[in-house]
C-alpha positions in Angstrom: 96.2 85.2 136.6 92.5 86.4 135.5 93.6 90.0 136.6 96.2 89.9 133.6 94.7 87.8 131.0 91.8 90.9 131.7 93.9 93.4 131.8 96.4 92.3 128.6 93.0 90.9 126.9 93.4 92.4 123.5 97.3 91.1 123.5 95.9 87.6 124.0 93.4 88.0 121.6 95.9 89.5 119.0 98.3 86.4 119.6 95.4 83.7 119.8 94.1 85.1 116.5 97.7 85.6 114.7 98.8 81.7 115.5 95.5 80.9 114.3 95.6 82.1 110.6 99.7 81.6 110.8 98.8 78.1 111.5 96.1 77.3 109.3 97.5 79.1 106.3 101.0 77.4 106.9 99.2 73.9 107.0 97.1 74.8 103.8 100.7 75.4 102.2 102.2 72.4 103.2 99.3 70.6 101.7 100.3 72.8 98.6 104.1 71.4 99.1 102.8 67.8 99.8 100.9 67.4 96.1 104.4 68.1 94.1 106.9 64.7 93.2 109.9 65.0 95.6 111.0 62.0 94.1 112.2 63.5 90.6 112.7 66.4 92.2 109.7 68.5 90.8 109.5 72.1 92.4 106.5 73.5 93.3 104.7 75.9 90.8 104.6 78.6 92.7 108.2 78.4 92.8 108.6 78.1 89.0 106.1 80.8 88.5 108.8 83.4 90.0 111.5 82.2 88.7 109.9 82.6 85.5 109.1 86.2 86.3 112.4 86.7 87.7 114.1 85.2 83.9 111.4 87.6 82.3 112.7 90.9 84.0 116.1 90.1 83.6 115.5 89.7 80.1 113.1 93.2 80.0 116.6 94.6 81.1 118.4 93.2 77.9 119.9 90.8 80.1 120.9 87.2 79.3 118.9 84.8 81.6 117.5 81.7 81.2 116.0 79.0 84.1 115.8 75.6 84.1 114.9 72.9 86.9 117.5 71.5 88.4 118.0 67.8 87.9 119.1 66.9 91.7 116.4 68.9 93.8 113.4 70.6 93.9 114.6 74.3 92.7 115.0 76.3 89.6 118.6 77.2 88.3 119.2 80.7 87.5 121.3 81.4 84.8 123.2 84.9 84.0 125.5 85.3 81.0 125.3 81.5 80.3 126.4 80.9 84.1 124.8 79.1 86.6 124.6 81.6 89.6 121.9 80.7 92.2 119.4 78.4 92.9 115.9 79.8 92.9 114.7 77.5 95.9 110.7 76.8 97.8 112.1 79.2 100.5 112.7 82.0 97.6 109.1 82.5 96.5 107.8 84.5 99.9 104.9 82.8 99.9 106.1 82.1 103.9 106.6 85.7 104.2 103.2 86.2 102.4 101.5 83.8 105.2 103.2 86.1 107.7 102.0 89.0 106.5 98.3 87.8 106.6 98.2 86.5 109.8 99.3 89.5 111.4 97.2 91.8 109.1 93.8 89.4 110.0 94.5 89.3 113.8 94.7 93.5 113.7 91.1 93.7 113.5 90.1 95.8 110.9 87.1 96.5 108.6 86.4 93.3 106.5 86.6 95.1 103.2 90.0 97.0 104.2 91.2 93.8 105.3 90.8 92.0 102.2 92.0 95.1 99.9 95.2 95.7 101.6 96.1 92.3 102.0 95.6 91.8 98.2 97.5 94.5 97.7 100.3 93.6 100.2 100.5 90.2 98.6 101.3 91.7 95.3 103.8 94.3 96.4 105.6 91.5 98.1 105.2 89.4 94.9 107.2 91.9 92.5 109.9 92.8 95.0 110.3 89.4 95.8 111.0 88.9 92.0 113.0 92.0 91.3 115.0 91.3 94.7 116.2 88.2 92.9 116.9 89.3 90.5 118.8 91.9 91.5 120.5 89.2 93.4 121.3 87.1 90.7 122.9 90.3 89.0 125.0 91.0 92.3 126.3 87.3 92.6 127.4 87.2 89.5 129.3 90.5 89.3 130.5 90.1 92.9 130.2 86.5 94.1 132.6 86.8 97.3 129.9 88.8 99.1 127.1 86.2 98.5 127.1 85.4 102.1 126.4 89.4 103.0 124.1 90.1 99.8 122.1 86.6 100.3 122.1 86.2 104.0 121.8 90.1 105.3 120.6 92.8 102.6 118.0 90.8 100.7 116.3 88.8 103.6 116.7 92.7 105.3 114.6 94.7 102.1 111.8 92.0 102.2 111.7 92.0 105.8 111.6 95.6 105.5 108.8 96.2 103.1 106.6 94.0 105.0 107.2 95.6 108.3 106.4 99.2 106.6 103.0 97.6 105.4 102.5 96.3 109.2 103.1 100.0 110.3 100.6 101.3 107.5 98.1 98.7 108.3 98.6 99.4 111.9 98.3 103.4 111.7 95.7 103.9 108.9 93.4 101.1 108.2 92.8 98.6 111.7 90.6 99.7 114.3 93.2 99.6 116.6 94.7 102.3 115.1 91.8 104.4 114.5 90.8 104.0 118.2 94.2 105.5 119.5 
């Protein structure tokens, strides 16, 4: 057992450190979640911050859009053309794919100031395609709402799962030391 906990060292030391932040920050956002009235239904503000944003590019585009919170759960209602379309939900905000992100960024060791940079800058490029992914959703349920299950459950989970793993590459390849030393 020694001979492979030696010889796949810097695995275990990747995974110890990853479930460490991944942990800690996803306790720290629960904490968040805890402080916000699930009794009247009162989404987080994180949550409304986005769908905010989300009403704000929609409208950039000349688009009619409007939210408002929903009066039977914690969520934002998204409206298009003075319909109801989609329920801008906790889940919807990436700030679990933001923790994500982070863990694995902090347990490839990297410089401290690289570190920091590129996760600020990560966070934010997930930010505004989070936003514009929703919106874009919003605009694709309401033109074509008998593929919701395909555009909701397979192409917009797949493009913010995909821009994160393209910054894991990039993180991987240019800026950690692990990269550098291979």
């Amino acid at each position: 057992m020694k001979k492979y906990f030696l010889q796949y060292r810097a695995f275990f030391i990747f995974l110890l450190k990853f479930f460490a932040v991944y942990g800690l920050l996803s306790i720290c956002y629960q904490y968040y979640l805890g402080s916000f009235d699930v009794l009247t239904f009162e989404p987080d503000g994180f949550t409304k911050f986005v769908a905010g944003q989300v009403e704000s590019v929609l409208k950039i585009f000349g688009q009619d859009a409007y939210v408002l919170p929903h009066q039977h759960e914690a969520s934002m209602k998204l409206y298009y053309n003075q319909k109801f379309i989609a329920r801008v939900v906790e889940g919807c905000n990436a700030m679990s794919v933001m923790i994500l992100f982070m863990a694995f960024v902090i347990a490839f060791k990297g410089k401290i100031k690289h570190t920091f940079l590129f996760i600020l800058a990560g966070i934010v490029i997930i930010h505004i395609l989070n936003v514009i992914r929703i919106a874009l959703l919003g605009v694709a349920l309401y033109n074509y709402p008998e593929y919701e299950h395909i555009l909701h459950g397979v192409i917009f989970p797949l493009f913010i799962y995909g821009v994160v793993f393209g910054l894991w590459v990039i993180w991987v390849q240019k800026f950690s030391t692990y990269g550098k030393d291979s």
